[in-house]
C-alpha positions, 0 to 999 in steps of 0.5 A: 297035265299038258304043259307040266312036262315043258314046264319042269323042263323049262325051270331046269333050262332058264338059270344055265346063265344065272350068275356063277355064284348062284349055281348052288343057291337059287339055280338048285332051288328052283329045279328041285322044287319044279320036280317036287311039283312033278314028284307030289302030282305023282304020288297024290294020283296015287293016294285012294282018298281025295283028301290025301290027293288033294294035299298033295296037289294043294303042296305041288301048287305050294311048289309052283307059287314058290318058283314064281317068286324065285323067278321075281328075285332072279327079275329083279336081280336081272338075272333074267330080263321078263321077255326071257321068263315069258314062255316059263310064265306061261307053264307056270299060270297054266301048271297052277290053274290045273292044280286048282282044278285038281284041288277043287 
């Protein structure tokens, strides 16, 4: 998957200036689930039937719909400005739209 890499790279990169307070609360959550994204594409590759691989792609996708959200309430509490969150909007459309042709 071509921009995953960037793209976990990227969701650990874009809250380094989130507010201090949210070190531990929304700064944590969106790195841990963009390397569940990464951990489930992994370990679906490795299951022998499609419809386990497919689960684990239909939970990775799962993961990347909640980061977008995280990355809407981060907007909205302009903690980021849009033009910031542009190139990470980018991996994330394209991690998604490889995800579902995973899973389709």
């Amino acid at each position: 998957m071509k921009n995953l890499n960037e793209f976990v790279l990227e969701c650990d990169s874009i809250p380094k200036d989130f507010p201090r307070e949210e070190r531990f609360a929304m700064v944590q959550q969106i790195r841990r689930t963009a390397l569940s994204v990464h951990l489930n594409i992994a370990e679906g590759c490795s299951r022998k039937s499609e419809a386990e691989r497919k689960r684990f792609f239909e939970i990775s996708r799962a993961s990347v719909i909640e980061i977008d959200t995280a990355l809407d309430i981060a907007h909205e509490l302009k903690y980021k400005m849009q033009e910031e969150l542009k190139q990470l909007g980018i991996y994330l459309v394209s991690t998604f739209k490889q995800l579902t042709g995973l899973i389709s």
